[in-house]
C-alpha positions in Angstrom: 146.7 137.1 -87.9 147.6 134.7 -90.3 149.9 135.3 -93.4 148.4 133.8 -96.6 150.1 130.4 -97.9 152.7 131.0 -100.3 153.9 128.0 -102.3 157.3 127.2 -102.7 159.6 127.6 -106.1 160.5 124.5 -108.0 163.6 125.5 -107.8 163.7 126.2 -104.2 161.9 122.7 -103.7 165.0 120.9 -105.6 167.4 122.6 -103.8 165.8 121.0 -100.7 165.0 117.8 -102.3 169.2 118.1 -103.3 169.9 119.1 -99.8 167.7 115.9 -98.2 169.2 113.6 -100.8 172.8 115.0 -99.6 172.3 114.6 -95.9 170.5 111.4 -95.8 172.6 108.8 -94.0 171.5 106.0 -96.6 173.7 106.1 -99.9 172.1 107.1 -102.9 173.1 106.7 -106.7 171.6 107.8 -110.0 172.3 105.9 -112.9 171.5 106.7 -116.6 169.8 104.0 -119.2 173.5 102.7 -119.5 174.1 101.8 -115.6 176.2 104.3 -116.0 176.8 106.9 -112.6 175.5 110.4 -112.9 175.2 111.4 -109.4 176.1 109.7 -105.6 175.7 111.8 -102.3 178.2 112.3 -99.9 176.8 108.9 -97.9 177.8 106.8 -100.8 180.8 108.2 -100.9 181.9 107.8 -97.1 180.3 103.4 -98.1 182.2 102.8 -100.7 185.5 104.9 -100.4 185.1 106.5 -103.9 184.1 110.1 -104.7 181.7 111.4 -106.9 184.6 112.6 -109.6 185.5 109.2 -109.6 182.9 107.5 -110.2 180.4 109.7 -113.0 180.4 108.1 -115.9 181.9 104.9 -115.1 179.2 101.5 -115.1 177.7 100.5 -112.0 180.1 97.9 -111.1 183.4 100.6 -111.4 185.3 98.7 -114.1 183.9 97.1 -117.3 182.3 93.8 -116.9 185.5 91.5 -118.4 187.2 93.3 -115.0 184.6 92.7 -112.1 184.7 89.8 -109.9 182.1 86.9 -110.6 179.7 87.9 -107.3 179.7 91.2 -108.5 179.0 90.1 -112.0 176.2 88.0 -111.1 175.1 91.2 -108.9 175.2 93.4 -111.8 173.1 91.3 -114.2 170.5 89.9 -111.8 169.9 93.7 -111.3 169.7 94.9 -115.2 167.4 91.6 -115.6 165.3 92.9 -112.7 165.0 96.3 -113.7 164.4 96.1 -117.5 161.4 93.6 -116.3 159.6 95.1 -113.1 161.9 98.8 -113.5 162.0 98.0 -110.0 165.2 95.9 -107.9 165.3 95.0 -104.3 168.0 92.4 -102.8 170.1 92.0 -99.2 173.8 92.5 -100.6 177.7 92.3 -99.8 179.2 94.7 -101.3 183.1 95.0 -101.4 184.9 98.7 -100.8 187.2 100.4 -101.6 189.4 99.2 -98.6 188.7 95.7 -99.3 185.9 95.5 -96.6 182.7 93.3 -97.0 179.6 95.6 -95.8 175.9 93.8 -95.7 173.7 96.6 -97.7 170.2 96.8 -98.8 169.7 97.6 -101.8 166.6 99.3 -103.7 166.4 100.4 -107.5 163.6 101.9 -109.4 163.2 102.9 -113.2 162.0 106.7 -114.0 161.5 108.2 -117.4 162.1 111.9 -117.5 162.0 113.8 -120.8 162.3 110.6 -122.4 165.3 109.6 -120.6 165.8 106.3 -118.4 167.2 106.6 -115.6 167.8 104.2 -112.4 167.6 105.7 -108.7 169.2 104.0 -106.6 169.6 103.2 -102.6 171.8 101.6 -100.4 171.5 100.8 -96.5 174.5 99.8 -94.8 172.8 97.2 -92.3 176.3 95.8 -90.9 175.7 96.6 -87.9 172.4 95.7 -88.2 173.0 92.4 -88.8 176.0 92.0 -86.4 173.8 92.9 -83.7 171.1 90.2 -84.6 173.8 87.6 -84.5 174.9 88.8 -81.4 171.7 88.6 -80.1 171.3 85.3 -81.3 174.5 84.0 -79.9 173.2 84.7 -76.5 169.6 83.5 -77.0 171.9 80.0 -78.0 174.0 81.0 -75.5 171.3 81.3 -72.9 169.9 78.5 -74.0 172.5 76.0 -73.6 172.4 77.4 -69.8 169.1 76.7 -69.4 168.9 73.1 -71.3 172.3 71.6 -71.4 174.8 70.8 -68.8 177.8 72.4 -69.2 180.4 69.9 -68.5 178.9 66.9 -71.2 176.7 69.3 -73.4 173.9 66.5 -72.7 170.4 67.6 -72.4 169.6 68.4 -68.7 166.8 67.3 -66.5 164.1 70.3 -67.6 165.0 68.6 -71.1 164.3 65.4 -70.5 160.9 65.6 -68.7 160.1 67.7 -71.3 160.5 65.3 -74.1 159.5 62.5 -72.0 155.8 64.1 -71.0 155.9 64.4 -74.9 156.6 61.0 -75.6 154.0 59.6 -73.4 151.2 61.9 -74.8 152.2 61.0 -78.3 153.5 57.6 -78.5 151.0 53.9 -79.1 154.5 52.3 -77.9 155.7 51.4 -74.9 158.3 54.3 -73.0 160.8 53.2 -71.0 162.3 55.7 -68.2 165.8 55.0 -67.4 167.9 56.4 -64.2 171.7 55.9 -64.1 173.8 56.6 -61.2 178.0 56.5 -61.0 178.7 54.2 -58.1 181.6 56.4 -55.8 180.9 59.1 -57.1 181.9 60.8 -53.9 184.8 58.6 -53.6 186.0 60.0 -57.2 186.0 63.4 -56.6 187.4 63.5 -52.9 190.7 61.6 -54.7 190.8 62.4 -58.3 189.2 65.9 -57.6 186.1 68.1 -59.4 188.3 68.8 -62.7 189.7 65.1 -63.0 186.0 64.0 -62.7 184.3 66.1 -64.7 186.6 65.0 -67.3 186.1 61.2 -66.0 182.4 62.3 -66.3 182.7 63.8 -70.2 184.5 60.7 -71.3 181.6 58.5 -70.2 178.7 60.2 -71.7 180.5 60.6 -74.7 181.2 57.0 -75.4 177.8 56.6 -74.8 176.4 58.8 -77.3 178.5 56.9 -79.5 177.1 53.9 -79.0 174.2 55.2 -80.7 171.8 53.0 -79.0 168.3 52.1 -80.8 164.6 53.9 -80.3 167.1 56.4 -78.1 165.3 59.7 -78.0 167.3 61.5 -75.0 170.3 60.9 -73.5 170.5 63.6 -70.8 173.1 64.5 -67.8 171.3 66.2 -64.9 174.2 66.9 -62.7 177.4 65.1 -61.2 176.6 61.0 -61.2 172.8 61.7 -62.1 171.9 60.6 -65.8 168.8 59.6 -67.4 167.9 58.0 -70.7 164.3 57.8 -72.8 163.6 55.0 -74.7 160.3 53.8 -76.8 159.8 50.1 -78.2 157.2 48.0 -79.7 157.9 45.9 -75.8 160.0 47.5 -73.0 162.0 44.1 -72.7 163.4 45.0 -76.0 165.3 47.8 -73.8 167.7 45.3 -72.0 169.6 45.1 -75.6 170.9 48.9 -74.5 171.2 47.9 -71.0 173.9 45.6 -71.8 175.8 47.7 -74.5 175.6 50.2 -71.0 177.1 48.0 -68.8 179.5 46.3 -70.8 180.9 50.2 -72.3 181.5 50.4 -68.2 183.7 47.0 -68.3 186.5 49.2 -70.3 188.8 51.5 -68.5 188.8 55.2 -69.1 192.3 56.9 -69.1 192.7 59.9 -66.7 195.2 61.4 -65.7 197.3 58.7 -66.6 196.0 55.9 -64.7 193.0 53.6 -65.9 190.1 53.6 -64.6 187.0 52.0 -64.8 183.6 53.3 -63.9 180.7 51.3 -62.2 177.4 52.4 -62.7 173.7 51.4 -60.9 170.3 51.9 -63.0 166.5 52.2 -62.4 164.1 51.7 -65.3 160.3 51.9 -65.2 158.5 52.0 -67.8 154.5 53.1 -69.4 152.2 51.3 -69.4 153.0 48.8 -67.1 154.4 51.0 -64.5 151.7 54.1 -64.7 151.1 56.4 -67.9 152.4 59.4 -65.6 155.6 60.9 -65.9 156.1 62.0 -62.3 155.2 58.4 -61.3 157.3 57.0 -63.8 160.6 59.1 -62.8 159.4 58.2 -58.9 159.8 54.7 -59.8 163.0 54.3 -61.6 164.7 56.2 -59.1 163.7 54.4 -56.6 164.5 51.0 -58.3 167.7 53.2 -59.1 168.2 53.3 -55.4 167.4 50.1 -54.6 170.4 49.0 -57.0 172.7 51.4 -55.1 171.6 49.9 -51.7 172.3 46.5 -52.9 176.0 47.4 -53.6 175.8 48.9 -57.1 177.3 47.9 -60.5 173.9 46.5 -61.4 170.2 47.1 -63.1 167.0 47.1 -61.4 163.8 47.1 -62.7 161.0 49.0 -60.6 158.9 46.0 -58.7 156.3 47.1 -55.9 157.8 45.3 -53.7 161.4 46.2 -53.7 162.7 47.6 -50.2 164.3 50.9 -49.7 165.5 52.5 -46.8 165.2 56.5 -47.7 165.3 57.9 -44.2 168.4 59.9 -44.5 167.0 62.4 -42.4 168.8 64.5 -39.3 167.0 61.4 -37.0 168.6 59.0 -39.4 172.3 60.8 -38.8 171.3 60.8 -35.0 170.7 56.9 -34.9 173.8 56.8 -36.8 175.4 58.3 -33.8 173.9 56.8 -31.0 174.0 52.9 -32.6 178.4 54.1 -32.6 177.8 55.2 -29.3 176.0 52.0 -28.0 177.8 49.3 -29.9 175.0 48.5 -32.0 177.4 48.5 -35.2 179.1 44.7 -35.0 181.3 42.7 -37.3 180.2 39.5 -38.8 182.7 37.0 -40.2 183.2 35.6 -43.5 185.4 32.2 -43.8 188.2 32.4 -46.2 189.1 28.8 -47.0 191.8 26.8 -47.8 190.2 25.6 -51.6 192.2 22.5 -52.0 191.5 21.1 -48.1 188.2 23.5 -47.4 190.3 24.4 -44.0 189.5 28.1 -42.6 192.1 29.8 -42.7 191.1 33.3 -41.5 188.2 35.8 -41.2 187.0 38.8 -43.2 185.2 41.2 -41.6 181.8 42.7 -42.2 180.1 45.3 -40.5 176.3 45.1 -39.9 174.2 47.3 -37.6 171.7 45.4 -34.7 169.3 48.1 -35.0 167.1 48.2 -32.0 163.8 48.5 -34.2 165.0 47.7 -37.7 167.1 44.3 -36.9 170.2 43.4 -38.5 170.7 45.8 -41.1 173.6 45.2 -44.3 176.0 48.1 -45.2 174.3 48.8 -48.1 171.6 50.4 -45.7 173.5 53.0 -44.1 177.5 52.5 -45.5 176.3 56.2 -47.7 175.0 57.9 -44.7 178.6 56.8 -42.7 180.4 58.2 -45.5 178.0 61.4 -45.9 178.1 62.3 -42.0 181.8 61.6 -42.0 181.5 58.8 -39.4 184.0 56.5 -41.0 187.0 56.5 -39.5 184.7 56.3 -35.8 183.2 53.4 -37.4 186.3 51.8 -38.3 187.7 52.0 -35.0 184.8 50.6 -33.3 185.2 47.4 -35.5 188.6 47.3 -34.9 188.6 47.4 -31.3 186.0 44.5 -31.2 188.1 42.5 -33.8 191.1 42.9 -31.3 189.1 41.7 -28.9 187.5 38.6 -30.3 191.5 37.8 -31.7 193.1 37.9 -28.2 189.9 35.6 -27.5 190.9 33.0 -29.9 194.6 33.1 -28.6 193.5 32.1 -25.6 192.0 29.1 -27.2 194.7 28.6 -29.4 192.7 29.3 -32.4 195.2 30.8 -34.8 193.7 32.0 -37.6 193.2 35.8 -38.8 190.6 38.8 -39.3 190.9 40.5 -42.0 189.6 44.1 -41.8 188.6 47.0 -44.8 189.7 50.4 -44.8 189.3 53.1 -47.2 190.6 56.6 -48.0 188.9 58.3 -45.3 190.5 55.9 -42.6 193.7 56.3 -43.9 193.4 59.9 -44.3 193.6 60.2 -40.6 196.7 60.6 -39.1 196.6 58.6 -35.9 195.5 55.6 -38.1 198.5 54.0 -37.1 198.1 54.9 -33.5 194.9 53.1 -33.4 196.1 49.7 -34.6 199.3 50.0 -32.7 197.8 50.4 -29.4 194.7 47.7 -30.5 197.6 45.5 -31.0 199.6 46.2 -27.5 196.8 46.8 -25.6 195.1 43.2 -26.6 198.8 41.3 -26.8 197.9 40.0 -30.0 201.0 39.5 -33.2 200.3 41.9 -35.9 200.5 39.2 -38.6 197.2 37.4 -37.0 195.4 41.5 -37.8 195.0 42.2 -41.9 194.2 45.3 -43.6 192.3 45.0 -46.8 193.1 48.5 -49.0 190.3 49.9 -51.3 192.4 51.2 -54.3 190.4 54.5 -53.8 192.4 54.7 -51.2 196.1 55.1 -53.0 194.7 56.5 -56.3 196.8 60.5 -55.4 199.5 57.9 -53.9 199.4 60.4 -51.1 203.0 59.8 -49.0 200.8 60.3 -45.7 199.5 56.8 -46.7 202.3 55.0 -48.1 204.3 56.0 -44.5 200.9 54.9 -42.5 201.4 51.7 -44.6 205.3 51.2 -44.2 204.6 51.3 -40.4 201.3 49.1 -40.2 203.3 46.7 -42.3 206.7 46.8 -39.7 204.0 46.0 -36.9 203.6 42.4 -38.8 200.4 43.5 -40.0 199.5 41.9 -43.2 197.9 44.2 -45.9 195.7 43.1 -48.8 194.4 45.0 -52.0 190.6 44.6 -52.3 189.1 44.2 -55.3 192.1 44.1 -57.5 190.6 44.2 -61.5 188.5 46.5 -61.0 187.3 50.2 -59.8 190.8 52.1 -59.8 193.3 49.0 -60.6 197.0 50.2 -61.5 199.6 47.4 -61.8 201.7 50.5 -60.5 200.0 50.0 -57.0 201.7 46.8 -56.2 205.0 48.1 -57.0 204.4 51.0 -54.8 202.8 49.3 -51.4 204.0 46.1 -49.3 201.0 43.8 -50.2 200.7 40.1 -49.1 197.7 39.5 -50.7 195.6 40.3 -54.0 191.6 39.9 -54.0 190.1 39.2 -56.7 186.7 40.7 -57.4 183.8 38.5 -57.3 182.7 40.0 -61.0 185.2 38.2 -62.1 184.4 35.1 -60.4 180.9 35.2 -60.9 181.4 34.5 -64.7 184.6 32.3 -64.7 182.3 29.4 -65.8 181.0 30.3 -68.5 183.2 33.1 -69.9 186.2 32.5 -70.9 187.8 35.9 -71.0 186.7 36.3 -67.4 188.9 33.0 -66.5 191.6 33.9 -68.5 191.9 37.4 -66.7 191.7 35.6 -63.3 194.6 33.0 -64.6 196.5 36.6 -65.2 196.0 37.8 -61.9 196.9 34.6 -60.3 200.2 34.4 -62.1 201.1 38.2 -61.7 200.3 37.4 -57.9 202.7 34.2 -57.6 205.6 36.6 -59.7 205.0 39.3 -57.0 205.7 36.6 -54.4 202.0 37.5 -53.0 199.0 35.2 -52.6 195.8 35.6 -54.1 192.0 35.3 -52.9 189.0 34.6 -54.9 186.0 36.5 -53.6 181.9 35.5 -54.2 182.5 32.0 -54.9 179.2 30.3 -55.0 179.0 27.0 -56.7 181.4 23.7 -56.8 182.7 24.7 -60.4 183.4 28.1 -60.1 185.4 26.7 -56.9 186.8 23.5 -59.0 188.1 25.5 -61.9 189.9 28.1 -59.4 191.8 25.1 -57.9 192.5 24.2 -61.7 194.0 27.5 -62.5 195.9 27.8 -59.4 193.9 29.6 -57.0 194.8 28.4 -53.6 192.4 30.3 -51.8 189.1 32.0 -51.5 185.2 32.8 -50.1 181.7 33.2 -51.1 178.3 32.0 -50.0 179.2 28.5 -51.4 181.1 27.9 -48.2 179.7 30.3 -46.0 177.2 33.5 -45.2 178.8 36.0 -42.6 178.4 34.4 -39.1 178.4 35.8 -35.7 181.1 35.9 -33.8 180.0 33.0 -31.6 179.1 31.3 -34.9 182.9 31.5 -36.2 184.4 30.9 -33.1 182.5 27.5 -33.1 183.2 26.7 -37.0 187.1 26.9 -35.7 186.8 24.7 -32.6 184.3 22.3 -34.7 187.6 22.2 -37.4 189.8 21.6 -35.0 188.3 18.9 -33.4 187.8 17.4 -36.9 191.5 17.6 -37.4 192.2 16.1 -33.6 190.1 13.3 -34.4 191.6 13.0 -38.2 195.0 12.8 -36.5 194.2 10.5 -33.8 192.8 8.0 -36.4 195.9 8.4 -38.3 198.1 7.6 -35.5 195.6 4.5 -34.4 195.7 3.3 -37.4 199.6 3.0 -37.5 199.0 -0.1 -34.5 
């Protein structure tokens, strides 16, 4: 049965509208036509730090106007503008408590006339938390988003970046877009002697002097992992792009300082570009990196751009690492043998040795073709030996003609991180009875970059057996002058980048002129590597270079080859000498 509906009281109806208004969690105010307070609830109360007593009768801002701070000033007014106008005020505030705290409020105000009376009702939401909350979330949507779009040791764009602005640029641009891959050469070799956290840094200093270069029509630079960068260019013509290739490789000409030794970093690069090379991203990234590979197989520290008929060897499959295995096995890894000459006479002095593989299908095959895949099945030290026994070999053969030049052989840090590497070129050198000054060792400077005292013993000891030790590719890479104080060297090479230019730079012959005259104070002798014409050759003999090698006086011959260049030299000399002497009658 239902009871009949019995309206309430006005008087009961504001004591519930007072008790709602009371035990609402947003603050609420009344103010009378003066901004004056004539009521708060306990909410505004627990804001703002001040009780109702307090606060009934005084203005809306607490203290008269010549008293409140400018913000709240301007608070004040823009709210008695707003309300004499539209009776009604809405604004996102921060307001100041009593404790001094900054809160971010809501704040609402509307204009009522009651019995003739204005009066201003006002609320307040406290949306602090609110708001700290949204930033939060923010923070980790940026947050999240740097993981998912930037590399975290440069802050460069990563890969998911850079196809994504590239696929854009190619649907949108009339110009032509030029794909760009970039590689650091040793990157391997970096890490396994400076370590991860030395490289990464080595890493961050490189891409950030690059993005200061702040190359033209540059619309990504992007990192996407370890050695593996890309860049996006557009131009009016792609050839317009070698401008940034060269500010590139000349940045990597300077050394970068870490860990207190200079360094400098050698890079190879790819570059394809749209139309000429496809309008399709995926065939345009396929092609820079393999004209990005191509560069690293021809030895690095150089750009190539995509041509259809470049030649790659790619197969570094589990068959590749097996052939690997089997051509150490079989002997199918020989050396070949560059001439070092004499530049003043043009005599041969010695040998350096350089390994090529007779592959039973492929043919003779340069390191650059499967030196990587040594490293990366950690084959080198068997390789190394392997040379070494056969250049034993082929010494004690020219001892028994009374041929007595040298073979120079290379070693790096994974040889001489073995600790029977002295064992190995002891017992080469008593087993084939040959002197230990007719063996040298040419150093990569990889190799003493932790100055480890496992290789500076293995050195002292190669060096009492006679053996004469050599620093490869001094000027570049990892050069310290602190190296030659710390190891036994006989000889400096210099790099052929050097040589290469001496002609027509300058700087590049002045540095060499440096390194020849730090050599002769050092009491060492020096070698010029990658000569290839008469002047380069002329203006080393000018500056003091007594000796060097390079295409101009020879490729890398067999050993049958060099063997007969000897003989053929010192019949030459015979026959010189015997006219000399028949000539005295």
């Amino acid at each position: 049965m239902m009871t009949t509906f019995q309206p309430i009281s006005k008087t009961t109806q504001h004591m519930l509208l007072a008790k709602l208004c009371e035990d609402l969690e947003d603050a609420i105010l009344i103010l009378d036509a003066d901004l004056r307070y004539v009521f708060v609830n306990r909410a505004h109360e627990i804001l703002i730090g001040y009780s109702q007593e307090f606060l009934l009768g005084r203005p809306l801002g607490i203290y008269d106007n010549e008293f409140l701070p400018e913000h709240e000033l301007q608070l004040l007014n823009s709210a008695i503008q707003n309300l004499n106008e539209n009776e009604v005020y809405q604004s996102s505030i921060v307001m100041s408590t009593r404790y001094e705290q900054n809160i971010n409020c809501q704040l609402m105000f509307s204009k009522s006339i009651i019995a003739g009376d204005a009066y201003y009702v006002g609320i307040i939401r406290d949306e602090t938390d609110v708001i700290k909350q949204e930033a939060q979330l923010t923070q980790q949507k940026d947050q999240l988003n740097k993981l998912n779009n930037y590399n975290q040791i440069t802050g460069l764009p990563n890969r998911k970046v850079f196809l994504a602005q590239a696929s854009q640029l190619l649907n949108e641009s009339h110009q032509q877009v030029v794909i760009i891959r970039l590689n650091i050469d040793r990157y391997r070799i970096l890490i396994s002697t400076l370590g991860l956290e030395s490289t990464n840094n080595l890493i961050k200093q490189f891409s950030d002097e690059l993005s200061a270069l702040e190359l033209e029509q540059l619309h990504c630079f992007a990192h996407f992992g370890g050695d593996d960068f890309g860049l996006l260019f557009e131009f009016a013509d792609a050839n317009f792009a070698h401008n940034a290739l060269d500010l590139i490789m000349q940045l990597c000409e300077c050394p970068f300082l870490v860990d207190g030794n200079l360094l400098c970093l050698h890079i190879s690069v790819g570059v394809s570009y749209a139309p000429c090379h496809g309008n399709h991203l995926k065939d345009l990234m396929s092609k820079a990196e393999k004209a990005l590979l191509y560069a690293k197989q021809q030895g690095g520290d150089d750009v190539y751009w995509y041509r259809p008929d470049l030649n790659i060897t790619t197969d570094y499959s589990l068959g590749f690492e097996a052939e690997l295995r089997l051509g150490l096995i079989k002997g199918q890894f020989i050396p070949y043998y560059q001439p070092k000459i004499e530049l003043t006479t043009g005599r041969i002095i010695g040998f350096e040795a350089l390994v090529r593989w007779q592959h039973p299908t492929k043919g003779l095959l340069a390191p650059t073709f499967f030196i990587d895949a040594i490293a990366k099945y950690k084959l080198s030290f068997e390789l190394f030996h392997k040379m070494a026994s056969q250049i034993a070999e082929q010494l004690q053969h020219w001892q028994k003609l009374e041929l007595p030049q040298h073979i120079c052989i290379n070693a790096d840090a994974a040889e001489f991180s073995q600790p029977n590497f002295f064992k190995v070129i002891k017992t080469l050198l008593d087993t084939h009875q040959i002197s230990g000054h007719r063996l040298q060792i040419e150093i990569t400077e990889s190799s003493l970059m932790l100055r480890h005292a496992e290789v500076k013993s293995q050195l002292k000891a190669i060096k009492e057996l006679g053996v004469c030790l050599a620093l490869d590719d001094f000027g570049t890479g990892y050069a310290s002058l602190s190296y030659l104080q710390e190891y036994p060297f006989d000889f400096i090479k210099i790099d052929q980048s050097f040589t290469s230019k001496i002609v027509v730079d300058s700087t590049q012959k002045a540095i060499v002129k440096a390194i020849l005259d730090l050599a002769k104070a050092l009491n060492m002798k020096a070698v010029a590597e990658g000569i290839e014409t008469q002047d380069q050759r002329d203006i080393l003999v000018d500056i003091g270079c007594n000796y060097g090698q390079g295409f101009w006086f020879s490729h890398p011959v067999t050993a049958e080859k060099a063997t007969k260049m000897l003989l053929d030299q010192r019949a030459a000399h015979q026959h010189y000498e015997k006219f000399l002497n028949d000539s005295k009658f």
